[in-house]
DRENDRENVO-466263 format. One record per residue (C-alpha): residue number from 1; x, y, z; residue in three letters. Coordinates in steps of 0.5 Angstrom, whole numbers, padded with zeros to 4 digits. Each point is the difference from the previous one (the first is absolute). Example, Ala and Ser with C-alpha at 12.3 -4.5 7.8 and 13.67 -1.06 7.14 Angstrom:
# residues 2
[1, [0025, -0009, 0016], ALA],
[2, [0002, 0007, -0002], SER],
END
This chain:
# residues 502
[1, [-0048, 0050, 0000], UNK],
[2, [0002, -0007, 0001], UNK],
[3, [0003, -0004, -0005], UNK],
[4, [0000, -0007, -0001], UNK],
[5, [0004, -0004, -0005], UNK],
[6, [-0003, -0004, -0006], UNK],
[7, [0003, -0006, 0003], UNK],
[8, [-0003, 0001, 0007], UNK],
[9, [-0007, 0001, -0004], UNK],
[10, [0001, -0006, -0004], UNK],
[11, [0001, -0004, 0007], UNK],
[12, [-0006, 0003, 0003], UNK],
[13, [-0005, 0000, -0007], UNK],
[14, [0003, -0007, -0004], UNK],
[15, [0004, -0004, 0005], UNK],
[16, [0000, -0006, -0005], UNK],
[17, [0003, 0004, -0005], UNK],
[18, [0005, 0002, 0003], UNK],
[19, [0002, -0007, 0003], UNK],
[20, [0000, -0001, -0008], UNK],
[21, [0004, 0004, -0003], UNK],
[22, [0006, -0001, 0005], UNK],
[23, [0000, -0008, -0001], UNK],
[24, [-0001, 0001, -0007], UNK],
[25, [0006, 0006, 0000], UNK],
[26, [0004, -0005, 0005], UNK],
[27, [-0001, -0006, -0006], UNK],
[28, [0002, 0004, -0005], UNK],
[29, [0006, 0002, 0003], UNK],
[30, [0002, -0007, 0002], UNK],
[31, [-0002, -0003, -0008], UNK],
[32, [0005, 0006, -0002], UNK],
[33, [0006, -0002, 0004], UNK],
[34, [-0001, -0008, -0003], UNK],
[35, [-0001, 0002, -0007], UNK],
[36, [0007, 0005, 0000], UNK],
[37, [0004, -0004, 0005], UNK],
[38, [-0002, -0007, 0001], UNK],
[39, [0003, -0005, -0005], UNK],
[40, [0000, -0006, 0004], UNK],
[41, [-0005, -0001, 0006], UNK],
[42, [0002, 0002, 0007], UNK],
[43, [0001, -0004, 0005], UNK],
[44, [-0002, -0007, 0000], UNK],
[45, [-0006, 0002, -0004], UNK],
[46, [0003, -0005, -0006], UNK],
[47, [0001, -0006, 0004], UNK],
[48, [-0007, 0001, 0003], UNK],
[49, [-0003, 0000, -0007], UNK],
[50, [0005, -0007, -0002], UNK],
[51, [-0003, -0002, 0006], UNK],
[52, [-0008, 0001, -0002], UNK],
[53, [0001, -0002, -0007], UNK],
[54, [0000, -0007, 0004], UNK],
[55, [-0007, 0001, 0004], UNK],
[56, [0003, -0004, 0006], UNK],
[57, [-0004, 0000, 0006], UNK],
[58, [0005, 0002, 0004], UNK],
[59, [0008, 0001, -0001], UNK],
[60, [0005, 0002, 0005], UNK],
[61, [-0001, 0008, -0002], UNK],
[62, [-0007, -0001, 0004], UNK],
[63, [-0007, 0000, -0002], UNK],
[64, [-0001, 0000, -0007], UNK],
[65, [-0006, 0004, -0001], UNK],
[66, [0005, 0006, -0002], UNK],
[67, [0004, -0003, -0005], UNK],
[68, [-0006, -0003, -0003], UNK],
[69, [-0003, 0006, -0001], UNK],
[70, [0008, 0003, -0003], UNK],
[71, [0000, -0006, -0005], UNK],
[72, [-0008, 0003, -0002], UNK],
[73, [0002, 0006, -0001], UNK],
[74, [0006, 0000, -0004], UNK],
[75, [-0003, -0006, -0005], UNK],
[76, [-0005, 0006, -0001], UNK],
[77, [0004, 0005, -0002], UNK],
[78, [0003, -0004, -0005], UNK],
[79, [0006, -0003, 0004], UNK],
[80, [0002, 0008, 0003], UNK],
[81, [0002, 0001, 0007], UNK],
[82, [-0005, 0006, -0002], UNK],
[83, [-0006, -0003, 0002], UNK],
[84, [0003, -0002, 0007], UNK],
[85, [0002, 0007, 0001], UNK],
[86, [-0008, 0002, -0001], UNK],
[87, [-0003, -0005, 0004], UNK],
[88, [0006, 0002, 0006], UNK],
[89, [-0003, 0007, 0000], UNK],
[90, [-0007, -0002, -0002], UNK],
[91, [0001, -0004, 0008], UNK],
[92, [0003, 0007, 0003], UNK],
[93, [-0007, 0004, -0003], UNK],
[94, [-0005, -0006, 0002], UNK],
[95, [0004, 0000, 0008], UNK],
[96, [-0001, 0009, 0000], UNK],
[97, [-0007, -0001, -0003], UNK],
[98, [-0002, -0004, 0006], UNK],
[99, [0003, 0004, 0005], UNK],
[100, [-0004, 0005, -0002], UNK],
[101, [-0005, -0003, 0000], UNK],
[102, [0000, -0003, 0006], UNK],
[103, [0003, 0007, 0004], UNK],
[104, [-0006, 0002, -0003], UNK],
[105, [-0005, -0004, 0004], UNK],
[106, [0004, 0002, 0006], UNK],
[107, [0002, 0008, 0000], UNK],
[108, [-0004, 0002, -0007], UNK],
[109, [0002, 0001, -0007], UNK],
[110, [0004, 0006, 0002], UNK],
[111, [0005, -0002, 0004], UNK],
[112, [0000, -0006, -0003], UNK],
[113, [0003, 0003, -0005], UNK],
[114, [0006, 0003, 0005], UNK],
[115, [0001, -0008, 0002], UNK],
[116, [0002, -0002, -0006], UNK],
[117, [0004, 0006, -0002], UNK],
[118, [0003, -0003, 0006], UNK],
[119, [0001, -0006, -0002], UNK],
[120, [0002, 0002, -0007], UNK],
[121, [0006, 0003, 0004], UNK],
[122, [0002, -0007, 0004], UNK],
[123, [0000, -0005, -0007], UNK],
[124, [0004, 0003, -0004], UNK],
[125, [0006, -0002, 0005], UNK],
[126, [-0003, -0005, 0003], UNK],
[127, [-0002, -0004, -0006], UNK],
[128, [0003, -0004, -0007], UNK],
[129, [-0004, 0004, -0004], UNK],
[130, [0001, -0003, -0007], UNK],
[131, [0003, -0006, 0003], UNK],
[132, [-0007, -0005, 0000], UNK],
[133, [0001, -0005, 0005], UNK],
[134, [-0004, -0002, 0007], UNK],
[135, [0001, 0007, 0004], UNK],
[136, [-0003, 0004, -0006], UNK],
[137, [-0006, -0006, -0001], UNK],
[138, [-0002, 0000, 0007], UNK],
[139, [0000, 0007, 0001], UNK],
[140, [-0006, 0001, -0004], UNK],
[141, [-0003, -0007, 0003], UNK],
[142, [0002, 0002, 0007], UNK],
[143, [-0003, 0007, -0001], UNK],
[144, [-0007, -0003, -0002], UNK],
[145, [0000, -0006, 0006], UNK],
[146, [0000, 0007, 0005], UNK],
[147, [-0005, 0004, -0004], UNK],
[148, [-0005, -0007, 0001], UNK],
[149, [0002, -0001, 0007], UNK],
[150, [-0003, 0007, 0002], UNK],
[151, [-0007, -0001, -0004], UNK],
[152, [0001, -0006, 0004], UNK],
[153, [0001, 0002, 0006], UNK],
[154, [-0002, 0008, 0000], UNK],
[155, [-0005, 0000, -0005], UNK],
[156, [-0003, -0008, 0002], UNK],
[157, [-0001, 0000, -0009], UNK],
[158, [0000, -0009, 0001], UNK],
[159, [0000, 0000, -0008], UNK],
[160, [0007, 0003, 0001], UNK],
[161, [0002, -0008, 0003], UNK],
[162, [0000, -0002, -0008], UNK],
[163, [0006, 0005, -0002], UNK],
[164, [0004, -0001, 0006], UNK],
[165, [0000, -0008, -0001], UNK],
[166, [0002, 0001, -0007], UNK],
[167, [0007, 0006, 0002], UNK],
[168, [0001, -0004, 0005], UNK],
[169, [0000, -0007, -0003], UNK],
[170, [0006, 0004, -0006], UNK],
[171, [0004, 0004, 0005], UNK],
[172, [0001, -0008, 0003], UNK],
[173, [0001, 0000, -0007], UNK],
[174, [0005, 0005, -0001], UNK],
[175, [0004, 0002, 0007], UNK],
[176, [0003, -0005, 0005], UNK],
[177, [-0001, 0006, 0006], UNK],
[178, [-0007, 0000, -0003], UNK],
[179, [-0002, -0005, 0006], UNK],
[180, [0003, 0005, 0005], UNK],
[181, [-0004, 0005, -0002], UNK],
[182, [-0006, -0004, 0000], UNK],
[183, [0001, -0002, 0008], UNK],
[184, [0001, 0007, 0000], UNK],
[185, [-0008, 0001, -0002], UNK],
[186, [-0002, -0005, 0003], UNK],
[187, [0003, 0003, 0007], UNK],
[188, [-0003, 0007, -0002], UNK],
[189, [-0007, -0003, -0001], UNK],
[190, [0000, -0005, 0007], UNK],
[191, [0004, 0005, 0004], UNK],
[192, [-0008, 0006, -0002], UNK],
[193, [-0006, -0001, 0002], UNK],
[194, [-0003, 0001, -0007], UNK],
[195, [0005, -0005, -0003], UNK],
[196, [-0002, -0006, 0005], UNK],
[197, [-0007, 0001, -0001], UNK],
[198, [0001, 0000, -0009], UNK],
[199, [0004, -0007, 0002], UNK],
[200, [-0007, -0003, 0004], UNK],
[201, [-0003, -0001, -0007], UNK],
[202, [0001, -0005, -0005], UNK],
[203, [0004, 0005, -0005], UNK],
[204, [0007, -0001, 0003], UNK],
[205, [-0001, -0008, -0002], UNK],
[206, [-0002, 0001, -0007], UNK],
[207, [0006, 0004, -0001], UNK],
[208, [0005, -0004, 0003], UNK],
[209, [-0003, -0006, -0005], UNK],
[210, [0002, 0005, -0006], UNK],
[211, [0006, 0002, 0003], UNK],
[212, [0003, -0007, 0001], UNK],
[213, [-0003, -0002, -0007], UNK],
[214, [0004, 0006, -0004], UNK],
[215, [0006, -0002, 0005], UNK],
[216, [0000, -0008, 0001], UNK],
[217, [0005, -0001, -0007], UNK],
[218, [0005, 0005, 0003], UNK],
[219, [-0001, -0003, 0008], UNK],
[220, [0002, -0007, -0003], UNK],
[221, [0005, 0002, -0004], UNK],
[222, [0003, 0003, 0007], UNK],
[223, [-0001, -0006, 0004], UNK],
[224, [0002, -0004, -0005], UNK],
[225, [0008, 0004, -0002], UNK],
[226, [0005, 0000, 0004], UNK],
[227, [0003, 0007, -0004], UNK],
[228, [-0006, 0005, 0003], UNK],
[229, [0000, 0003, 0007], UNK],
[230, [0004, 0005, 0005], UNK],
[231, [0005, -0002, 0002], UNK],
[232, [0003, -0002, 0007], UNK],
[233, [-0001, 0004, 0007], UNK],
[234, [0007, 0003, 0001], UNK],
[235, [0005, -0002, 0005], UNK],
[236, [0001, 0004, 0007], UNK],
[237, [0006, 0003, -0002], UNK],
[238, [-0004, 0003, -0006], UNK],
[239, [-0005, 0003, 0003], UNK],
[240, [0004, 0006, 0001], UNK],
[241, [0002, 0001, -0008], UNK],
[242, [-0008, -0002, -0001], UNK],
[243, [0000, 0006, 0004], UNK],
[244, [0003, 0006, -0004], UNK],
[245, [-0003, -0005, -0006], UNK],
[246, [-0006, 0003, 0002], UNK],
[247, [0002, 0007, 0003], UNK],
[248, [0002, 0000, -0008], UNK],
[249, [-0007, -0002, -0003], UNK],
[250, [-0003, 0005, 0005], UNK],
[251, [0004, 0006, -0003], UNK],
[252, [-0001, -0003, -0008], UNK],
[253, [-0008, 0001, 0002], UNK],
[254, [0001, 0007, 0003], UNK],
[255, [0005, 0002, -0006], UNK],
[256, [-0007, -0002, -0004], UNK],
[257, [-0005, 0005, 0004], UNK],
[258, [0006, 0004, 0001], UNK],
[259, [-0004, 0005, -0006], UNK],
[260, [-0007, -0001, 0005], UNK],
[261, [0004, 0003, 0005], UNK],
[262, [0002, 0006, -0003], UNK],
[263, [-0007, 0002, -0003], UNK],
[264, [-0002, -0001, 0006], UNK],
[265, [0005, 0004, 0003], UNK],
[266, [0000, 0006, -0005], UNK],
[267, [-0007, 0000, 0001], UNK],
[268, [0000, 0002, 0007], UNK],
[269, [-0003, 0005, 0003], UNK],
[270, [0006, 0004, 0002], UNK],
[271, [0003, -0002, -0006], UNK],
[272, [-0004, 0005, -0005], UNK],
[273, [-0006, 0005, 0000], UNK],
[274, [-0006, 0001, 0006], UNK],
[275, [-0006, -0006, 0000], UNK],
[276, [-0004, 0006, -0003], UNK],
[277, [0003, 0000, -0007], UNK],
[278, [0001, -0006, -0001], UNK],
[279, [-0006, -0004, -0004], UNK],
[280, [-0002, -0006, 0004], UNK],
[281, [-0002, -0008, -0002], UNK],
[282, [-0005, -0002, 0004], UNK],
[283, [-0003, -0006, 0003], UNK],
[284, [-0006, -0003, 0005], UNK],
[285, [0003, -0003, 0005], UNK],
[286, [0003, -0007, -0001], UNK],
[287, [-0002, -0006, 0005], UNK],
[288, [0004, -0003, 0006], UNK],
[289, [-0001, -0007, -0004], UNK],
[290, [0002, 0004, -0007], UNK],
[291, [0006, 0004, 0003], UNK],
[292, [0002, -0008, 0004], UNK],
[293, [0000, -0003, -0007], UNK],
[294, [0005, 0006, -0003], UNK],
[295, [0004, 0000, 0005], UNK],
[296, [0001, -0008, 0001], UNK],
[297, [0001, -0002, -0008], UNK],
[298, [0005, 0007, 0000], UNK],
[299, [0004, -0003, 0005], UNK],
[300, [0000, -0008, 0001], UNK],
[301, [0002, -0003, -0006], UNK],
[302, [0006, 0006, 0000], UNK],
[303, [0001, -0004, 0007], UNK],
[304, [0000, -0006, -0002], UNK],
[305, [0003, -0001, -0007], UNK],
[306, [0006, 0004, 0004], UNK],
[307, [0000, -0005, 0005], UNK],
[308, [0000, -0006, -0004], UNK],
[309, [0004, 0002, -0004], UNK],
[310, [0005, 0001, 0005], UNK],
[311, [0000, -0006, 0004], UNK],
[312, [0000, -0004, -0006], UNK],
[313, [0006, 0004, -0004], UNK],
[314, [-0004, 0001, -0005], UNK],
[315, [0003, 0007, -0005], UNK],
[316, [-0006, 0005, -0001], UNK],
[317, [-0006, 0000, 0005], UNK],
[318, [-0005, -0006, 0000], UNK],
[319, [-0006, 0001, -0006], UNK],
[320, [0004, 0006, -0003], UNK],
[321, [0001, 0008, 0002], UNK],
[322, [-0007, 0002, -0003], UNK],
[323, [-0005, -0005, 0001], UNK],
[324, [0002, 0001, 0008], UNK],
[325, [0000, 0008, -0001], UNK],
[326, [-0007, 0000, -0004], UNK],
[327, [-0004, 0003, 0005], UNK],
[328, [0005, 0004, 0003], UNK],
[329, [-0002, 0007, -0004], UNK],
[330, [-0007, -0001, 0003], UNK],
[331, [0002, 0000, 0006], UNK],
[332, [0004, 0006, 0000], UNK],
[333, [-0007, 0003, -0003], UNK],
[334, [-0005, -0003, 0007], UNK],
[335, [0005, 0003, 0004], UNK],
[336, [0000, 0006, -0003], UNK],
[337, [-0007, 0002, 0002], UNK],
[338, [-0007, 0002, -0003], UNK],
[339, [0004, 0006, -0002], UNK],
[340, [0006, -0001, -0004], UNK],
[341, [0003, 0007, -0002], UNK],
[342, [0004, 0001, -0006], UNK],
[343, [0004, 0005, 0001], UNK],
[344, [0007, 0001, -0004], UNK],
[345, [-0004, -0003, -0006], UNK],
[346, [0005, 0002, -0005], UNK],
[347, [0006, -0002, 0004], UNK],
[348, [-0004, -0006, 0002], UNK],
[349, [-0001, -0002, -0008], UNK],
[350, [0006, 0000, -0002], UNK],
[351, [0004, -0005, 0005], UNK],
[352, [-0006, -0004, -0002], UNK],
[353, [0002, 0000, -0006], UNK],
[354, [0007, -0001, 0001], UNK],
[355, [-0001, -0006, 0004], UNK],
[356, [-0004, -0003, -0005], UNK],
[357, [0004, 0001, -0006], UNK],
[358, [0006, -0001, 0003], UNK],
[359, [0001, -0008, 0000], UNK],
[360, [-0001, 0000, -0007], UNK],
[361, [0005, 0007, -0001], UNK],
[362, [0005, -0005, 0003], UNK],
[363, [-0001, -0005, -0004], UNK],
[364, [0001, 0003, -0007], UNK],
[365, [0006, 0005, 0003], UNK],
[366, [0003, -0007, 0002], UNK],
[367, [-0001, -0003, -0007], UNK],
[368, [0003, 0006, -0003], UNK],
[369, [0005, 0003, 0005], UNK],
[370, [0003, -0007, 0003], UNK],
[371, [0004, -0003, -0006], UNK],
[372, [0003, 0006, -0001], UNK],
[373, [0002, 0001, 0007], UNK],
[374, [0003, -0007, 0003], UNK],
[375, [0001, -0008, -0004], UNK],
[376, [-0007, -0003, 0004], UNK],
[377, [-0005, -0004, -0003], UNK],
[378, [-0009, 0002, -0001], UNK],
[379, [-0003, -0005, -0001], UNK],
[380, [-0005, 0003, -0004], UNK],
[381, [0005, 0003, -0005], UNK],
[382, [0002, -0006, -0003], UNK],
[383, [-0003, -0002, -0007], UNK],
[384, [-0006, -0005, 0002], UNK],
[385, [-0002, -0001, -0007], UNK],
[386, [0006, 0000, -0004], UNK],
[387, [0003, -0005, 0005], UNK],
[388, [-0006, -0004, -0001], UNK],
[389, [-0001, 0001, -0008], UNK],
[390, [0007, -0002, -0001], UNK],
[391, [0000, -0007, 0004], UNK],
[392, [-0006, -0003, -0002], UNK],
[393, [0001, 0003, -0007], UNK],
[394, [0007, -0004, 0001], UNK],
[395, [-0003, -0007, 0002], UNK],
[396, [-0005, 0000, -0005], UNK],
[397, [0005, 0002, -0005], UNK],
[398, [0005, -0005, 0002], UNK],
[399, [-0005, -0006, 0001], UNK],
[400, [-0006, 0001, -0004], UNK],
[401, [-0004, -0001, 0007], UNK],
[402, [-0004, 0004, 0004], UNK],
[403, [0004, 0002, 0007], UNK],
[404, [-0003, -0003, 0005], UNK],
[405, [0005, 0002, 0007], UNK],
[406, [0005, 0004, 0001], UNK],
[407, [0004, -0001, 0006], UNK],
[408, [0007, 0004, 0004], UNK],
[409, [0000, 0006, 0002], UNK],
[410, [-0006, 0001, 0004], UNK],
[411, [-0002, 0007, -0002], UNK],
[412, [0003, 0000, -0007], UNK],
[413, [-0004, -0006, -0001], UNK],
[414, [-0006, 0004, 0002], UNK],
[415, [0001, 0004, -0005], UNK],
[416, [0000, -0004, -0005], UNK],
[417, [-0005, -0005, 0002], UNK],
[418, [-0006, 0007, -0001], UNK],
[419, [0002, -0001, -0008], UNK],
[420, [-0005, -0001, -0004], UNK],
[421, [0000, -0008, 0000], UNK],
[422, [0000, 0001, 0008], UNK],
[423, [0005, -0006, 0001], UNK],
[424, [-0001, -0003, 0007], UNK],
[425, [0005, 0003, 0006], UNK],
[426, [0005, -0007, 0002], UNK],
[427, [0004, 0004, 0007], UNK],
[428, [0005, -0006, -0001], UNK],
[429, [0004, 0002, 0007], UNK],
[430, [-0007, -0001, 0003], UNK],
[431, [-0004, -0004, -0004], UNK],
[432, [-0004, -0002, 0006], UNK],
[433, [-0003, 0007, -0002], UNK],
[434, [-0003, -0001, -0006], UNK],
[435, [-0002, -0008, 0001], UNK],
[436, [-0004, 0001, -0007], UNK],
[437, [0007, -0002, -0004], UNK],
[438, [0006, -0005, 0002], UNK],
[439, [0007, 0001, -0002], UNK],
[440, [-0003, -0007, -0005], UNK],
[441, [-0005, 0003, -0003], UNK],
[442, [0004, 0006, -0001], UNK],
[443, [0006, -0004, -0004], UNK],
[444, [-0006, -0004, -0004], UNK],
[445, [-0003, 0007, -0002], UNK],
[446, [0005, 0004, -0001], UNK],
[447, [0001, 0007, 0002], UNK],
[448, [0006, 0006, 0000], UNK],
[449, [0004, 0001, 0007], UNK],
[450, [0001, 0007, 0001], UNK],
[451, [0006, 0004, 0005], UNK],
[452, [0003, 0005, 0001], UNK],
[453, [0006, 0001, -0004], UNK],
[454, [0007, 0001, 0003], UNK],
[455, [0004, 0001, -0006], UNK],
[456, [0000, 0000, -0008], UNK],
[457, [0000, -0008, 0000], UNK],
[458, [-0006, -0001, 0003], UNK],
[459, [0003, -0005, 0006], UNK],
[460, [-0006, -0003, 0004], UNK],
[461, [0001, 0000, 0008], UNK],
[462, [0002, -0007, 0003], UNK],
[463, [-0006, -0001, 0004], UNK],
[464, [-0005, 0001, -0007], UNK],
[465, [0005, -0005, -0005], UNK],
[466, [0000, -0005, 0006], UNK],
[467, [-0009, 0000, 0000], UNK],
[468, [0001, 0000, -0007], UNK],
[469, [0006, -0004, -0003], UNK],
[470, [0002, 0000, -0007], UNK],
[471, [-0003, 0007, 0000], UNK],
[472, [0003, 0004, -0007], UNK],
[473, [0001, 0007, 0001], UNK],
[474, [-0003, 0006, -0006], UNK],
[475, [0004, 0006, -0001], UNK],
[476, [-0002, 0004, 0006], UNK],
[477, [-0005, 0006, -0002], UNK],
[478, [-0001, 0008, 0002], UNK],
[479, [-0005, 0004, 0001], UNK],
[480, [-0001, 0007, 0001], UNK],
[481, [-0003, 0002, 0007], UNK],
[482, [-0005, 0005, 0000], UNK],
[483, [0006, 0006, 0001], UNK],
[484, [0007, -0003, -0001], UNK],
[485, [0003, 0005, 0003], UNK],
[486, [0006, -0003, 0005], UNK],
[487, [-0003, -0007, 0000], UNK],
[488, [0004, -0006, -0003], UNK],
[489, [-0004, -0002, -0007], UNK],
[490, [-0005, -0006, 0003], UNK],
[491, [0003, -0007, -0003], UNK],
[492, [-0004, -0006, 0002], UNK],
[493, [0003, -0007, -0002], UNK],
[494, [-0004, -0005, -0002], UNK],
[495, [-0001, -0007, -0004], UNK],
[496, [-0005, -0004, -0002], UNK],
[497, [-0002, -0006, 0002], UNK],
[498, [-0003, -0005, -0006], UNK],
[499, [-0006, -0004, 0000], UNK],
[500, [0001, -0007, 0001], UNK],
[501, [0000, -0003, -0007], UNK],
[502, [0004, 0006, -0003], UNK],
END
């Protein structure tokens, strides 16, 4: 007698459930690491949320949509980075959700569910998962704009244009590679038959009318800055280092899929039991004009955001690891076949799991085992909300008035300025980054200038006593990390800066 595992069964008979509970497992995993182990916010996340607190049409971080949405989301959970990390996962479910859905009108809800397994296994690497910033928005966004290009083109659904004008409109919104990736759906649907016929009607116009309406306050603000852009082509002599640049990127996105290719591999044929005793997923055939869909979008904006990364020396792949690989697991499922054996299941199970898990395994064993092996910095051990309470209650004490902002030490001024009276954030080495406040309107306002202290004095360094002259240094304070263990006690120096008329 054959014997078919529940998992297989739940596949077979409740494809949607099963989507659900491995997004909510993945969620609450992550939620788990940020309520044990973070107690400031990873990454830029707090300057990102400085940043919306302004509501500016566009800043030197990109479009603004993201940070907008960062400042939402943490004034509703009562000024808690929390909330951000609740919309960061709630971004992550929504992109899996709609690569279910969209693996479903092209292989069938059973495969479906393999495609985003898949998946699963490349965003847990290849994605910021708690750090909410442009990568984690557009994925979502990028994953809807592909499901409504194929009603469009392989489904001729017209009502879809509405939807597609609208994602498009907020992913210009919130990446700057989403004109890259929007070429690259216009160069799939001119480059098909199906495509050239969709762009005879009048659809096309409307859409681009909503697009240009929901963009055009951003598109002015980029013509109009001199700080927004890409950076110069790079000299001949260059070439060859943007080469290897590039070679590297490449490598990154192969390391993301690394966990695809072994599944892959583990569940070979001559890897594991005969065709016979293995339980079958199957599939009706897919379409040529389907399987070239798959395939592009699984293989062009890895390519491209690779390349234009490279060429322009930029640090990581152009529009983000996970946004270009979202299609990659879907791939690997059409070019499965109609028949997708599943042999070695328990074996199988396991590395899946592991892979998905893993990213957040390590994050919580650096959190514990790192301050007591060497003397490096996590930025998300620092006490965010004791630092913040301390100086806003400090200047409040001090000078019977609400702190208005706070500069100095761009990330210790982060931190403070998510305190509960939300200081604005004055980077005073670059103010040009922050054109809501000037260095007067700070000397009028008032505010507390932070540092990191170097000895018990509280000694400001030279360049930050030159910006703010006349600049009385505090007692410096010590906070305790999340696990001291070897590092030294994190001192920060700091002043205040009176408001005119006191």
């Amino acid at each position: 007698m054959r014997f078919t595992s529940l998992v297989v069964e739940l596949i077979r008979a409740r494809p949607r459930l099963v989507v659900v509970i491995v997004v909510l497992c993945q969620a609450v995993l992550w939620l788990g690491v940020a309520v044990l182990f973070y107690r400031s916010p990873p990454g830029q996340l707090a300057t990102g949320i400085a940043f919306g607190r302004e509501y500016q049409v566009g800043t030197d971080l990109g479009p603004p949509l993201t940070f907008w949405l960062s400042d939402i989301a943490y004034r509703v959970a009562g000024n808690h980075v929390f909330g951000v990390y609740v919309v960061a996962l709630l971004c992550s479910a929504l992109a899996l959700w709609v690569i279910y859905l969209l693996a479903r009108t092209i292989v069938g809800g059973q495969q479906a569910v393999l495609a985003v397994l898949l998946t699963m296994t490349i965003t847990a690497f290849g994605a910021p998962t708690l750090e909410f910033g442009p990568e984690v928005l557009a994925r979502p966004l990028w994953a809807l704009l592909l499901l409504h290009s194929w009603q469009i083109l392989g489904q001729g659904r017209r009502n879809a244009w509405f939807a597609w004008s609208i994602e498009a409109g907020l992913l210009l919104l919130t990446t700057p590679a989403a004109a890259g990736l929007l070429l690259l759906i216009v160069g799939f649907t001119v480059s098909t038959v199906q495509g050239r016929r969709v762009l005879r009607s009048f659809d096309p116009l409307f859409a681009l009318l909503v697009v240009l309406a929901l963009a055009l306050p951003y598109l002015i603000f980029v013509m109009r800055s001199d700080s927004v852009g890409l950076p110069a082509l790079p000299l001949l002599a260059e070439l060859s280092a943007r080469a290897w640049q590039w070679l590297a990127l490449a490598g990154g996105l192969l390391l993301a899929v690394a966990a695809v290719l072994l599944l892959v591999i583990l569940d070979a044929s001559w890897a594991g039991r005969s065709d016979t005793d293995a339980p079958i997923i199957y599939r009706r055939p897919v379409a040529p004009l389907a399987r070239d869909f798959v395939y592009c979008f699984a293989i062009a904006p890895a390519l491209a955001g690779s390349l234009i990364a490279a060429l322009f020396g930029l640090p990581t792949v152009f529009g983000g690891g996970a946004v270009t690989l979202s299609m990659v697991g879907l791939a690997m499922v059409v070019a499965s076949g109609d028949l997708i054996y599943l042999r070695r299941q328990r074996l199988l199970r396991m590395v899946w799991a592991a892979a998905v898990a893993a990213p957040a395994v390590l994050v919580a064993g650096s959190a514990v085992v790192l301050p007591l092996i060497g003397d490096g910095e996590l930025t998300t051990s620092m006490p965010a909300r004791d630092i913040s309470r301390f100086f806003v209650e400090s200047f409040e004490r001090r000078t019977s008035q609400r702190l208005q902002a706070v500069a100095g030490d761009p990330q210790l001024a982060s931190l403070v300025s998510l305190g509960r009276r939300r200081a604005h954030l004055f980077l005073d080495a670059t103010p040009q980054r922050t054109p809501w406040l000037t260095a007067a309107k700070f000397a009028e306002t008032g505010g507390v200038v932070v540092w990191r202290a170097s000895d018990t004095v509280g000694t400001p360094p030279p360049d930050l006593a030159q910006r703010f002259p006349g600049l009385v240094p505090e007692v410096p304070r010590s906070f305790d990390w999340l696990i001291n263990g070897r590092q030294p006690v994190l001192r920060i120096g700091w002043a205040i800066v009176r408001p005119k008329g006191q």
